[in-house]
Every structure is written in structure tokens, then in C-alpha cells.
Biopython code that builds the backbone (N, CA, C, O; Angstrom):
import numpy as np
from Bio.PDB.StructureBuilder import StructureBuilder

atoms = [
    (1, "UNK", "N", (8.584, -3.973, -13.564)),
    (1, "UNK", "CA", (8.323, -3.355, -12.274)),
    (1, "UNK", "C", (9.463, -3.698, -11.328)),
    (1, "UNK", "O", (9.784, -4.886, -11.350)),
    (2, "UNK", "N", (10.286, -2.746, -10.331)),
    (2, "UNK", "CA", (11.312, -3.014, -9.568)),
    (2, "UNK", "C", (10.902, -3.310, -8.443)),
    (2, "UNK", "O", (11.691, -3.272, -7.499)),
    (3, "UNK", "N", (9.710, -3.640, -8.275)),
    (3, "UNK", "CA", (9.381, -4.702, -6.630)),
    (3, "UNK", "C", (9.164, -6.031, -7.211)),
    (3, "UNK", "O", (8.728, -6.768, -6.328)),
    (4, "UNK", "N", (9.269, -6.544, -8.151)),
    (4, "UNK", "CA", (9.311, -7.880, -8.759)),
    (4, "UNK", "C", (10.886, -8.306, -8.459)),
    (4, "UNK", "O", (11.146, -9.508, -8.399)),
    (5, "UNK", "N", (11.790, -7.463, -8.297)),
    (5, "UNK", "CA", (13.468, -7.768, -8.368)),
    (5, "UNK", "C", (13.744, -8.327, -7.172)),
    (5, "UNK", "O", (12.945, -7.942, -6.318)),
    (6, "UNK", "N", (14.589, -9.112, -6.753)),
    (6, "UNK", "CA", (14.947, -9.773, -5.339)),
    (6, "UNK", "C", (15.426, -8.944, -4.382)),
    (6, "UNK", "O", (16.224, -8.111, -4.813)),
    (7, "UNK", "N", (15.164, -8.899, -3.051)),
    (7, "UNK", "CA", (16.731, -7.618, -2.883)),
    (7, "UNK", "C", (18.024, -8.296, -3.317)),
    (7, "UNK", "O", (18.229, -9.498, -3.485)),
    (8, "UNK", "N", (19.092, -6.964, -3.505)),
    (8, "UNK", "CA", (20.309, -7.992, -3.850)),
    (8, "UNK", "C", (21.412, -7.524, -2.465)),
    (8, "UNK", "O", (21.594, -6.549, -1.736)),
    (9, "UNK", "N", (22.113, -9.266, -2.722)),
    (9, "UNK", "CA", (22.863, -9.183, -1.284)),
    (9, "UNK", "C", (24.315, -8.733, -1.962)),
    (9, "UNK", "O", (25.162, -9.624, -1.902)),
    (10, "UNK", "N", (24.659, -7.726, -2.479)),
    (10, "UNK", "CA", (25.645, -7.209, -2.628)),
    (10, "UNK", "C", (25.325, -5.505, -2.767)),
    (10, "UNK", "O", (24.934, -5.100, -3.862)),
    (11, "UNK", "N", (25.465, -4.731, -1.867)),
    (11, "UNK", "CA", (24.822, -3.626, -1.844)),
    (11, "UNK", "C", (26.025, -1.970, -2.088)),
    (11, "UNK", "O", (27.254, -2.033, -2.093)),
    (12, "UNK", "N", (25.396, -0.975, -2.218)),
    (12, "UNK", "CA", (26.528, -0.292, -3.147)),
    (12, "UNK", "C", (27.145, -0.014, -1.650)),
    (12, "UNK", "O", (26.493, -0.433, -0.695)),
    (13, "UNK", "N", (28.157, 0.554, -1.456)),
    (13, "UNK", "CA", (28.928, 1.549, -0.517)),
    (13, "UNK", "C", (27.963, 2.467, -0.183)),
    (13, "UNK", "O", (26.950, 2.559, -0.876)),
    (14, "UNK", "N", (28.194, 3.397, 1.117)),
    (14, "UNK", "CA", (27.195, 4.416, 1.152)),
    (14, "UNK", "C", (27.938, 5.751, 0.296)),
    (14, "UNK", "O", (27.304, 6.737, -0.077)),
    (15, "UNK", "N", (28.886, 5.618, 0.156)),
    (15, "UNK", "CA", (29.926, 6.461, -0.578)),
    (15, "UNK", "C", (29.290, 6.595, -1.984)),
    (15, "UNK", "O", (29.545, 7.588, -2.665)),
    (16, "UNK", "N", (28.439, 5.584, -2.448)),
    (16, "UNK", "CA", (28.132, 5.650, -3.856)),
    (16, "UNK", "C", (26.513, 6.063, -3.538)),
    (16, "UNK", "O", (25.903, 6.914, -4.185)),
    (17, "UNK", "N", (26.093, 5.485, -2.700)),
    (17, "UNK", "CA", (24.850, 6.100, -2.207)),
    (17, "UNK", "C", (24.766, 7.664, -2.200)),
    (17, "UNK", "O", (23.896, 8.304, -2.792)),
    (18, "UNK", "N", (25.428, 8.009, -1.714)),
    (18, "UNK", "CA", (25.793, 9.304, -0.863)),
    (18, "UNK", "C", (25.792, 10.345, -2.197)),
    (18, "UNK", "O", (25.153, 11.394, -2.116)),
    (19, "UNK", "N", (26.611, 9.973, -3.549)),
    (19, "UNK", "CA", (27.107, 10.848, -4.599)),
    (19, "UNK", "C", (25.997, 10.246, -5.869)),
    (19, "UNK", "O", (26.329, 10.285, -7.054)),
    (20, "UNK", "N", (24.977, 9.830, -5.520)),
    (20, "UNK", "CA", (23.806, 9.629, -6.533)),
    (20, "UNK", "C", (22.949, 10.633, -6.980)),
    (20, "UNK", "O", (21.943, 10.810, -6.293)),
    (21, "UNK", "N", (23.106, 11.347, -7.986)),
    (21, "UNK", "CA", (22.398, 12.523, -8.434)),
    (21, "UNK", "C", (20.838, 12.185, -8.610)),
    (21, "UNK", "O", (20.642, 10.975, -8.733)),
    (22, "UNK", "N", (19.895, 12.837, -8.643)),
    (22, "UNK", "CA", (18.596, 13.078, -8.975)),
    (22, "UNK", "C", (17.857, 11.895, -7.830)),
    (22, "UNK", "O", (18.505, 11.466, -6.875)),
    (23, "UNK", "N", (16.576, 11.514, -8.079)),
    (23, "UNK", "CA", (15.253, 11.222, -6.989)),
    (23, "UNK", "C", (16.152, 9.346, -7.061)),
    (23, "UNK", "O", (16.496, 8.654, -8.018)),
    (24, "UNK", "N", (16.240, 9.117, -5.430)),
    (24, "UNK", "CA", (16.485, 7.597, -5.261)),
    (24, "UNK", "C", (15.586, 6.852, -4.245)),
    (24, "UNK", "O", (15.223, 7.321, -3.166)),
    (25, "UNK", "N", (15.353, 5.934, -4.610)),
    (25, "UNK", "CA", (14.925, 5.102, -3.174)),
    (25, "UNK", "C", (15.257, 4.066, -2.958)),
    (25, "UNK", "O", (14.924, 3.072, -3.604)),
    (26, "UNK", "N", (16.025, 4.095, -1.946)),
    (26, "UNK", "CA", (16.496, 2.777, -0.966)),
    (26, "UNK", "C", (15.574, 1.980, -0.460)),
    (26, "UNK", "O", (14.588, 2.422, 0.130)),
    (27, "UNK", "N", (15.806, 0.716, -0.640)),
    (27, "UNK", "CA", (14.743, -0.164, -0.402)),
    (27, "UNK", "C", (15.407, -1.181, 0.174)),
    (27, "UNK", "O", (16.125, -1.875, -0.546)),
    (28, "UNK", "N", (15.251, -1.580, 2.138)),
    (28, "UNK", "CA", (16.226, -2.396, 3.027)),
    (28, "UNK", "C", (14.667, -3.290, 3.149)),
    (28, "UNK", "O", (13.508, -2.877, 3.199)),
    (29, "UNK", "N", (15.127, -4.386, 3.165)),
    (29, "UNK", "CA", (14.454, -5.855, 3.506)),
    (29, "UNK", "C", (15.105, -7.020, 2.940)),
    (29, "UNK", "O", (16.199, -6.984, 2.377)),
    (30, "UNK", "N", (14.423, -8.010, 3.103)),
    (30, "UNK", "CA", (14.845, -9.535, 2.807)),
    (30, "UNK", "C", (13.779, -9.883, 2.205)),
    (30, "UNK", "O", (12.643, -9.431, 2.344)),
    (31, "UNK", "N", (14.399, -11.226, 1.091)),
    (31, "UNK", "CA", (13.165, -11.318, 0.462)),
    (31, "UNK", "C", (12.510, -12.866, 0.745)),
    (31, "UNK", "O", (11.815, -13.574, 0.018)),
    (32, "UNK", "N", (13.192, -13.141, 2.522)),
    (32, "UNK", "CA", (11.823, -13.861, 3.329)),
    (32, "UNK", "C", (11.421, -13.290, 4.076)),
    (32, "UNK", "O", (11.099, -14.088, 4.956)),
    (33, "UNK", "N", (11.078, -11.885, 4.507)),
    (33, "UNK", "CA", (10.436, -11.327, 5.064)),
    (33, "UNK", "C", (8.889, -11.210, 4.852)),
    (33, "UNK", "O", (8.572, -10.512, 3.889)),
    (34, "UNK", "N", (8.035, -11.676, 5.458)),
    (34, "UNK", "CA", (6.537, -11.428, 5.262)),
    (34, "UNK", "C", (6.094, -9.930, 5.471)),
    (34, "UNK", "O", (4.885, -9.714, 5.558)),
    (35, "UNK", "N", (6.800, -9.092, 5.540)),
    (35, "UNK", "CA", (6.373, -7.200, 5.489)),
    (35, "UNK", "C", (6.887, -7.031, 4.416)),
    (35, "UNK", "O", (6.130, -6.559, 3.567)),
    (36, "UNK", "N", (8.215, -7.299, 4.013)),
    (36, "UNK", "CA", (8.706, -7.272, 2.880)),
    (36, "UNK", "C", (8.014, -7.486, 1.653)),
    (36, "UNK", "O", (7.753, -6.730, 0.717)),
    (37, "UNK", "N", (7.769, -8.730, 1.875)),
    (37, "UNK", "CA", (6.786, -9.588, 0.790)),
    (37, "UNK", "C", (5.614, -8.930, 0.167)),
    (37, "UNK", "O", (5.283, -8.828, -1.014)),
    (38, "UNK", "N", (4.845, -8.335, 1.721)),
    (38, "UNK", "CA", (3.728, -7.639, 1.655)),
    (38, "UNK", "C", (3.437, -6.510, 0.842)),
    (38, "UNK", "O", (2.523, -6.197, 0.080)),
    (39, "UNK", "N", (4.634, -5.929, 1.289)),
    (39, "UNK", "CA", (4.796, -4.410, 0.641)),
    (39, "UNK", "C", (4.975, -4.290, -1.190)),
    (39, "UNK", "O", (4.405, -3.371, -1.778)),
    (40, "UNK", "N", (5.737, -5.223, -1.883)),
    (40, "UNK", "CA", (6.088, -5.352, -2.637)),
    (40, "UNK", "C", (5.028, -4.769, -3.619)),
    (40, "UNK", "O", (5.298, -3.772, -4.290)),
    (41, "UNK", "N", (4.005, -5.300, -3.688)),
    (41, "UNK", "CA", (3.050, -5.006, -4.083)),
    (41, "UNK", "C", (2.628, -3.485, -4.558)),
    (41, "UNK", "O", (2.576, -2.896, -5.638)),
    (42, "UNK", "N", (2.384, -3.198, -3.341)),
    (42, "UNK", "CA", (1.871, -1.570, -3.049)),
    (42, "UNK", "C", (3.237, -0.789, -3.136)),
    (42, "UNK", "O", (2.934, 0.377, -2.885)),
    (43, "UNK", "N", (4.302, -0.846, -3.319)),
    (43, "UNK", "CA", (5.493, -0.546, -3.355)),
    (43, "UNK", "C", (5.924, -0.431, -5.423)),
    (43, "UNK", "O", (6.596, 0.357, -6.089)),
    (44, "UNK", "N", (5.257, -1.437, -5.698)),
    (44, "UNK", "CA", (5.376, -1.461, -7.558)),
    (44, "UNK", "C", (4.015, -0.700, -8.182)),
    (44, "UNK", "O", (3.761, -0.738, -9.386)),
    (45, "UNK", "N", (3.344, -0.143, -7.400)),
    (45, "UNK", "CA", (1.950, 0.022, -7.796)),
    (45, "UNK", "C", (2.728, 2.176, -7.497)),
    (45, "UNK", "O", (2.964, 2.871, -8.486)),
    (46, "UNK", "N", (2.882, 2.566, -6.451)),
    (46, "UNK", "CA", (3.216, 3.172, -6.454)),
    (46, "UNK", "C", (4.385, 3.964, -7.508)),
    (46, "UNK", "O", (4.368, 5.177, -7.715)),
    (47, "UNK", "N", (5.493, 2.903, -8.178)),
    (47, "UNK", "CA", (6.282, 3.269, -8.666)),
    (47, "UNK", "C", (5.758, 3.462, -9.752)),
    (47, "UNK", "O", (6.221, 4.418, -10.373)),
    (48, "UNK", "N", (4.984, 2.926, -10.207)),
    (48, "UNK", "CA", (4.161, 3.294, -11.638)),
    (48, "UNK", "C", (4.304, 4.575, -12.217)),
    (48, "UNK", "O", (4.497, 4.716, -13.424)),
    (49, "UNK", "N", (4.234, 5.353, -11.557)),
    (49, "UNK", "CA", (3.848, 6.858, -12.016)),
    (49, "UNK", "C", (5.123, 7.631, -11.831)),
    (49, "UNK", "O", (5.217, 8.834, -12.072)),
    (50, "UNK", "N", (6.298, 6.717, -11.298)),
    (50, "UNK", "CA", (7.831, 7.723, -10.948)),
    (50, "UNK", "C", (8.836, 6.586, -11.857)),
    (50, "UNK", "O", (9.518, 5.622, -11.509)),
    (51, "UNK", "N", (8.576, 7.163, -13.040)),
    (51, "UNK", "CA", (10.096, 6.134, -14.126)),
    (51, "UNK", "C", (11.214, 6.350, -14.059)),
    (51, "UNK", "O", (12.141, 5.674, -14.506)),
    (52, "UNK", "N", (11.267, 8.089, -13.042)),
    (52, "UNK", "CA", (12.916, 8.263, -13.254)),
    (52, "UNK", "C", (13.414, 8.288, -11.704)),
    (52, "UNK", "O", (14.534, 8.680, -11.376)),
    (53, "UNK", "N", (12.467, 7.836, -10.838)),
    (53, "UNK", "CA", (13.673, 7.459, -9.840)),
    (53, "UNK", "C", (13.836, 6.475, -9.325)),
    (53, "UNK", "O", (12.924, 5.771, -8.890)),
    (54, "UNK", "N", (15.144, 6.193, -9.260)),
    (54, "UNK", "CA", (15.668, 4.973, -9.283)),
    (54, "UNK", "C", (15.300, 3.769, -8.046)),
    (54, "UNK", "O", (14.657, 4.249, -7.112)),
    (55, "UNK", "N", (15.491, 2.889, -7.972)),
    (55, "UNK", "CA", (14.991, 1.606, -6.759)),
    (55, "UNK", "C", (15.679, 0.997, -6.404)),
    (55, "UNK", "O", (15.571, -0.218, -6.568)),
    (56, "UNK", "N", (16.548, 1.459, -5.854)),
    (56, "UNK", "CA", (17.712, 0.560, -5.153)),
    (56, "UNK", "C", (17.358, -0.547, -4.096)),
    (56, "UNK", "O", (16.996, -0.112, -3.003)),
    (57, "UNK", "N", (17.404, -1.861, -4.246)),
    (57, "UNK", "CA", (16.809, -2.876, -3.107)),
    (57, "UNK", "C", (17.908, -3.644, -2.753)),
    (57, "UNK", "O", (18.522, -4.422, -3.483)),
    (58, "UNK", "N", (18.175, -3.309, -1.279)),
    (58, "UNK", "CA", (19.172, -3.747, -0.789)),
    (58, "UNK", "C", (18.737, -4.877, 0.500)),
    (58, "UNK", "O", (18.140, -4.352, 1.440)),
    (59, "UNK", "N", (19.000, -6.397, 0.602)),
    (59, "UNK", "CA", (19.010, -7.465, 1.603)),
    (59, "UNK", "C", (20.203, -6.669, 2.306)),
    (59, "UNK", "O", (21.354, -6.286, 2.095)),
    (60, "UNK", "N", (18.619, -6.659, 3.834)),
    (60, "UNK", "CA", (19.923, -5.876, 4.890)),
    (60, "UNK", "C", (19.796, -7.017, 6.029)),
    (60, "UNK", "O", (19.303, -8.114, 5.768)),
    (61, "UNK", "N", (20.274, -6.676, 7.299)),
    (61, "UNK", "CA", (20.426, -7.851, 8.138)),
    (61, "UNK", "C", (21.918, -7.674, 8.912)),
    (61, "UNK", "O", (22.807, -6.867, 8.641)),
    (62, "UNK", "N", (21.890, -8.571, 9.832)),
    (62, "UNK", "CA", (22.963, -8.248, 10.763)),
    (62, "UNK", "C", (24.395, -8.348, 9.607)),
    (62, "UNK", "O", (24.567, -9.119, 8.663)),
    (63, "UNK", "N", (25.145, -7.402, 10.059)),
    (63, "UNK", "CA", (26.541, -7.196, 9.866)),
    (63, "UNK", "C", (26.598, -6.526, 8.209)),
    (63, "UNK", "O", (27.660, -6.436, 7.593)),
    (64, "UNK", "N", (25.351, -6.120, 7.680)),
    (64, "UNK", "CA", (24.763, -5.830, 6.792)),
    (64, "UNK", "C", (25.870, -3.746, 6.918)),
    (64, "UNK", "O", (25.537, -2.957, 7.803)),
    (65, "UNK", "N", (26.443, -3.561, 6.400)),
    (65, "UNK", "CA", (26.999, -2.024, 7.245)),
    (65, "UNK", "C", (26.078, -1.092, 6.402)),
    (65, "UNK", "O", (26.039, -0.190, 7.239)),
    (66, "UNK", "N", (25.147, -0.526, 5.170)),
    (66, "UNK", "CA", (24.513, 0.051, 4.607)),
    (66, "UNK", "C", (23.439, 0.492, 5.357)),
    (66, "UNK", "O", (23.170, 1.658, 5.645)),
    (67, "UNK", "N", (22.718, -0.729, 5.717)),
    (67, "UNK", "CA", (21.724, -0.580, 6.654)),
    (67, "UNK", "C", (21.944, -0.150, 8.268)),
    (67, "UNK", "O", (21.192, 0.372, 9.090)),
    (68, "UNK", "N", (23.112, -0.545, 8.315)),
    (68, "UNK", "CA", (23.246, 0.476, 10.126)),
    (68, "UNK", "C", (23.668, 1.865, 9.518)),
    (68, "UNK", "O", (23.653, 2.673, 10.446)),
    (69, "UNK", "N", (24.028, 2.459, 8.374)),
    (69, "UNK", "CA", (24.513, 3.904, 8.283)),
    (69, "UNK", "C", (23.326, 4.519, 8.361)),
    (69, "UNK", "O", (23.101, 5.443, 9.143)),
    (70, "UNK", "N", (22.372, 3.973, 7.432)),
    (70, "UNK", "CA", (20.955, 4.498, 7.555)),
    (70, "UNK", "C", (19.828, 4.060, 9.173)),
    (70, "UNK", "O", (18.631, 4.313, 9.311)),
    (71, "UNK", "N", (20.595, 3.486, 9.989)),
    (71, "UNK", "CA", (20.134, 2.674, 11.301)),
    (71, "UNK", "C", (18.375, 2.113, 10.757)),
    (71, "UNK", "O", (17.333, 2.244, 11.399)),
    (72, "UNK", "N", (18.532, 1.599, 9.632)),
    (72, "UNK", "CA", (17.662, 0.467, 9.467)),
    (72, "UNK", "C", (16.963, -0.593, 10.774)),
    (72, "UNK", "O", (17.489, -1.691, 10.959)),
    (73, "UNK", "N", (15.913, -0.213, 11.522)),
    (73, "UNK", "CA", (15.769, -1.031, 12.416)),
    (73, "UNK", "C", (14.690, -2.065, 11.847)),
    (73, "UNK", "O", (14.808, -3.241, 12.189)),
    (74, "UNK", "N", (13.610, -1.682, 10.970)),
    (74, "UNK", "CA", (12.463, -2.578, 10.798)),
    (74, "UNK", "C", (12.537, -2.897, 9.458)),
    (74, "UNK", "O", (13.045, -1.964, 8.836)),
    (75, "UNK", "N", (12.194, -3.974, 8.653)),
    (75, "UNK", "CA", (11.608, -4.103, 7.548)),
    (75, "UNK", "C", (10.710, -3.937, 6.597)),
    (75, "UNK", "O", (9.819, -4.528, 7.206)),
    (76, "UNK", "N", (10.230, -3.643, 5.665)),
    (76, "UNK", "CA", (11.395, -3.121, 4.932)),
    (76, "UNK", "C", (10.703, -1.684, 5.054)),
    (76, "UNK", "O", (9.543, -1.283, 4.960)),
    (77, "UNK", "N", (12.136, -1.000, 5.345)),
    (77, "UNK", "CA", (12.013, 0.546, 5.416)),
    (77, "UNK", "C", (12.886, 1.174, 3.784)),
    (77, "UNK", "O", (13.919, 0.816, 3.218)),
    (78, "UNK", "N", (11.875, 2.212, 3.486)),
    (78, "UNK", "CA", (12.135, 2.889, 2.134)),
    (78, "UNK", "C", (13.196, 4.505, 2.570)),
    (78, "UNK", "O", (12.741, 5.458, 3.203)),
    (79, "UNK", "N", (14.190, 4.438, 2.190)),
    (79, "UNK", "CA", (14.603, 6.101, 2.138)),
    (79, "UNK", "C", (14.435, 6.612, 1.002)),
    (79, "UNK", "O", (14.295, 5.901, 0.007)),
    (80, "UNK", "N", (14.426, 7.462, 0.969)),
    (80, "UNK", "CA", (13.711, 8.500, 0.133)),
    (80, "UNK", "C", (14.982, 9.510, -0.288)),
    (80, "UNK", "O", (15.434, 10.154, 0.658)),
    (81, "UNK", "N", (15.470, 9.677, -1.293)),
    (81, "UNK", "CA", (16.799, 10.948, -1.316)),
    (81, "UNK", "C", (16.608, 11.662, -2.755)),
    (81, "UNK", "O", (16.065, 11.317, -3.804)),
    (82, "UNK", "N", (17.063, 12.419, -2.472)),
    (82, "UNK", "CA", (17.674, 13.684, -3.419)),
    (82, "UNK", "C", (18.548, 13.911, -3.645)),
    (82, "UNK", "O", (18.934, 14.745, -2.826)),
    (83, "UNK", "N", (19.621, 13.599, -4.663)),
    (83, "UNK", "CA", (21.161, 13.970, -5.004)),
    (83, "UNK", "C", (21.671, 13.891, -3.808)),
    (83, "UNK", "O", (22.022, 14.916, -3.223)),
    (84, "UNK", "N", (21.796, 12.656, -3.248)),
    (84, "UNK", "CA", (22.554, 12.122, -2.187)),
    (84, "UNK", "C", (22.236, 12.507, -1.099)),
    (84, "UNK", "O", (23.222, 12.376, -0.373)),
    (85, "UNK", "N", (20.888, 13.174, -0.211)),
    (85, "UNK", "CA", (20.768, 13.604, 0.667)),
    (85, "UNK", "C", (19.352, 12.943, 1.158)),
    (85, "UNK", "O", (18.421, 12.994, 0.355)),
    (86, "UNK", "N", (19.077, 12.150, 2.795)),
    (86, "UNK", "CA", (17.518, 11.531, 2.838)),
    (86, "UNK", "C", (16.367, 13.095, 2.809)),
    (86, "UNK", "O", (16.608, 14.252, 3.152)),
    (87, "UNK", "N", (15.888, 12.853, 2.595)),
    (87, "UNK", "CA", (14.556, 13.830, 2.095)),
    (87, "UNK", "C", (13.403, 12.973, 3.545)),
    (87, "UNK", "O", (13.025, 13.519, 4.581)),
    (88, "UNK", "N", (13.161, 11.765, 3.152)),
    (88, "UNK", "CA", (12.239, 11.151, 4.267)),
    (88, "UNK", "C", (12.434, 9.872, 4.109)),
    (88, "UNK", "O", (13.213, 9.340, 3.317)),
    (89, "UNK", "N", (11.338, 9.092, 5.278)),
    (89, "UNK", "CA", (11.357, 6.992, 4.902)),
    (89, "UNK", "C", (10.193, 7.000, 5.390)),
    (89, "UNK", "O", (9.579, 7.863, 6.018)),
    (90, "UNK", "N", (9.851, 5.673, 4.959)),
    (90, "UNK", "CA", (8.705, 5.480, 4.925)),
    (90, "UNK", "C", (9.412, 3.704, 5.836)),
    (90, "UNK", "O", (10.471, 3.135, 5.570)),
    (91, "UNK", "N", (8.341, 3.276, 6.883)),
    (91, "UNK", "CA", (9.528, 1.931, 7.655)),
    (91, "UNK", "C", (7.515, 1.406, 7.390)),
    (91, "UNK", "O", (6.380, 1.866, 7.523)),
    (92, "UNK", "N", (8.146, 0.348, 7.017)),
    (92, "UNK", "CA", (6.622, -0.863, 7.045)),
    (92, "UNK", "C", (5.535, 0.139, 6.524)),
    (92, "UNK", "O", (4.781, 0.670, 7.338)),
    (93, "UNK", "N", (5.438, 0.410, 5.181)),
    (93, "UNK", "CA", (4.777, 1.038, 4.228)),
    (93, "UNK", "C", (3.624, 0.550, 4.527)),
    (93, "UNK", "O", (3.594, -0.670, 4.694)),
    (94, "UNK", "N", (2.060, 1.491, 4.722)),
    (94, "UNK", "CA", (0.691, 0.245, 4.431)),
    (94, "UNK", "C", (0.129, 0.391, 3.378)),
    (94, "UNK", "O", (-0.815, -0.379, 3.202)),
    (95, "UNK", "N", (0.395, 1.263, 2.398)),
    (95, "UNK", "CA", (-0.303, 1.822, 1.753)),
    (95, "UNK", "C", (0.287, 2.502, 0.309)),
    (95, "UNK", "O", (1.300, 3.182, 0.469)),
    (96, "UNK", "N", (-0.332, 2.377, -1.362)),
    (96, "UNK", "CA", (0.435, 2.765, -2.176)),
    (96, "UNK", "C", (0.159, 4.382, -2.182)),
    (96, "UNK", "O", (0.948, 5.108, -2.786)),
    (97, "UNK", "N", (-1.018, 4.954, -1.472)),
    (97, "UNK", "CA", (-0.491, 6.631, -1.549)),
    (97, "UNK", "C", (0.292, 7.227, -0.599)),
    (97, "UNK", "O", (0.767, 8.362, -0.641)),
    (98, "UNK", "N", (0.432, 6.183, 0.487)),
    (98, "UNK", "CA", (1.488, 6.755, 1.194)),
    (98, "UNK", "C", (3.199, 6.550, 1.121)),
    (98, "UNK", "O", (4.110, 7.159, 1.681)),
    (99, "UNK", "N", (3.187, 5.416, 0.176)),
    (99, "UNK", "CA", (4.301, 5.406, -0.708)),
    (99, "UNK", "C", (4.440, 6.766, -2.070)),
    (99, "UNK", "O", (5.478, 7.383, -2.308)),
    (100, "UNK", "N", (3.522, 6.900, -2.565)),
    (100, "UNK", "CA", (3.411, 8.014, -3.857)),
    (100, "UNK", "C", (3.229, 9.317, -3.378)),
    (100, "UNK", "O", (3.244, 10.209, -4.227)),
    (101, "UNK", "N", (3.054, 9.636, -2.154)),
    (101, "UNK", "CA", (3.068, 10.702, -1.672)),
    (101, "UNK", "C", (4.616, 11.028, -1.124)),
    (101, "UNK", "O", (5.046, 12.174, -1.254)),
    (102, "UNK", "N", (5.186, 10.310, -0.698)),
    (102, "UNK", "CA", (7.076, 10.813, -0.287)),
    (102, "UNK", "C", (7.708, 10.517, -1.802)),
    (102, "UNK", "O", (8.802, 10.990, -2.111)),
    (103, "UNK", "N", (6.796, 9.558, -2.875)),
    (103, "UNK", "CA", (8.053, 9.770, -4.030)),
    (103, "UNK", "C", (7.656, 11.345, -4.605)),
    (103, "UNK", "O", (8.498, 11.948, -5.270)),
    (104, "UNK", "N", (6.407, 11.933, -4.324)),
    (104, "UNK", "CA", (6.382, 13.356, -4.980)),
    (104, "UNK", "C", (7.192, 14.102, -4.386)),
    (104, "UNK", "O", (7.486, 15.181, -4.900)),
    (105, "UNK", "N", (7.797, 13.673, -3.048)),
    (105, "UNK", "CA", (8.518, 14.781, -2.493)),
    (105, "UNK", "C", (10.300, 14.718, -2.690)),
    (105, "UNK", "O", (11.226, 15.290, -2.115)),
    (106, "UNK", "N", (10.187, 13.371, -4.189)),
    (106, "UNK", "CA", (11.646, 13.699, -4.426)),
    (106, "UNK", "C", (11.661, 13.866, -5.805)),
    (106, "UNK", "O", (12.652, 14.201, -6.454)),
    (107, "UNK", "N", (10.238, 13.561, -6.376)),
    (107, "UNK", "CA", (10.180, 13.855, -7.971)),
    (107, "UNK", "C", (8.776, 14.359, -8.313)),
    (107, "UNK", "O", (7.828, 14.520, -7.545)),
    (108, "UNK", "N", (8.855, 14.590, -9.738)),
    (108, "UNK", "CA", (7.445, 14.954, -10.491)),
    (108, "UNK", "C", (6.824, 14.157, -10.960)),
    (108, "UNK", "O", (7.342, 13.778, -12.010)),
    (109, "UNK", "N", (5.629, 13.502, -10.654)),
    (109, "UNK", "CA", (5.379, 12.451, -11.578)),
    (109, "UNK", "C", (5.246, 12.374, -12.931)),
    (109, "UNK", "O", (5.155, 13.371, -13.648)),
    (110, "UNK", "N", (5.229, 11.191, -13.344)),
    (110, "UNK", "CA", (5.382, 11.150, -14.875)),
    (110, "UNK", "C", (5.731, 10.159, -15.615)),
    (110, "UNK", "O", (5.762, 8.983, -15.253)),
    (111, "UNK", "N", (6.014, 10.589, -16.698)),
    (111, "UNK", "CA", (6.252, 8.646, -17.549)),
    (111, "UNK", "C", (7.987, 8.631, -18.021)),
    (111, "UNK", "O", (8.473, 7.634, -18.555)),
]
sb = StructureBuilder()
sb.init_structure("model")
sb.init_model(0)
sb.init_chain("A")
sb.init_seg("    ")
for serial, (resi, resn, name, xyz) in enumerate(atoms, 1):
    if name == "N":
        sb.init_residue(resn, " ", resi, " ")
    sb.init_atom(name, np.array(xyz, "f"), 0.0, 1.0, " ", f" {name:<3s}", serial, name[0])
structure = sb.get_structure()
């Protein structure tokens, strides 16, 4: 499950962000964040049912530049994309159908 993964503090370019083909989701938090933490959960429960798009988890934070392109203000906020373009976000998720409801709107579910 990719909410078990840490965020990682080395994060791609948005340049590589930007030229990522098929369903992605960006995933900005820290992993001492207590929303962060929270979410994780309902965030892997959701992904269950979407194997092919990808989970990018990026530790954002001051001087962090990924997260100001996307103006990341709260933790942890999800973008949502389509062959390099945001589709929607989801910022302080409460819920796993309201997480599984924006991944249908970048994929089909499935195994």
C-alpha cells in the first residue's frame, strides 16, 4: 500500500511532474504531521481499487519549490492529474469516498 511509504524529501522537478502520462496523484505532507498521519489511512484504503495510478508523496515545507508551484498551503493536500495536467485536490481529505471519488475522475477503477 503507498500510504505506508514515508513522504520522500527529495521530490521530482515540476518539469517531470508536468510530462507524466496517464492518472497521478501528488501527495504534499510531512510525515510528522498529525493530518498527514491521519489521512494515511483513508488515503491507502481508497487506493485499493486504483493500481494504475501512480502516488507520488512528496515532504513539502518551507523552501520546499514543488509545493509553492502547486501553492500547497495545508497538509496534506492530494492533486489529482491527468497526463500532466491538475484535474482537482482534495486539501485535508476526511474521508475514503471522498478520496475514491476524485481518483474516478482521473481513472477507471480496477485491479
Amino acid at each position: 500500500m503507498s500510504a505506508d511509504i514515508p513522504y520522500a524529501e527529495v521530490a521530482p522537478t515540476r518539469d517531470e511532474i508536468d510530462a507524466m502520462t496517464g492518472p497521478v496523484v501528488v501527495d504534499f505532507g510531512t510525515n510528522w504531521c498529525g493530518f498527514c498521519r491521519a489521512a494515511q489511512p483513508l488515503i491507502g484504503q481508497a487506493f485499493d481499487g486504483y493500481a494504475g495510478v501512480r502516488h507520488i508523496k512528496v515532504e513539502d515545507g518551507q523552501g520546499r519549490r514543488l509545493g509553492r508551484s502547486f501553492s500547497v498551503k495545508l497538509w496534506p493536500t492530494l492533486v489529482f492529474m491527468r497526463d500532466g495536467k491538475e484535474v482537482s485536490r482534495l486539501v485535508r481529505p476526511g474521508s475514503v469516498d471522498e478520496i475514491a471519488r476524485q481518483l474516478a475522475t482521473i481513472d477507471a477503477p480496477g485491479v
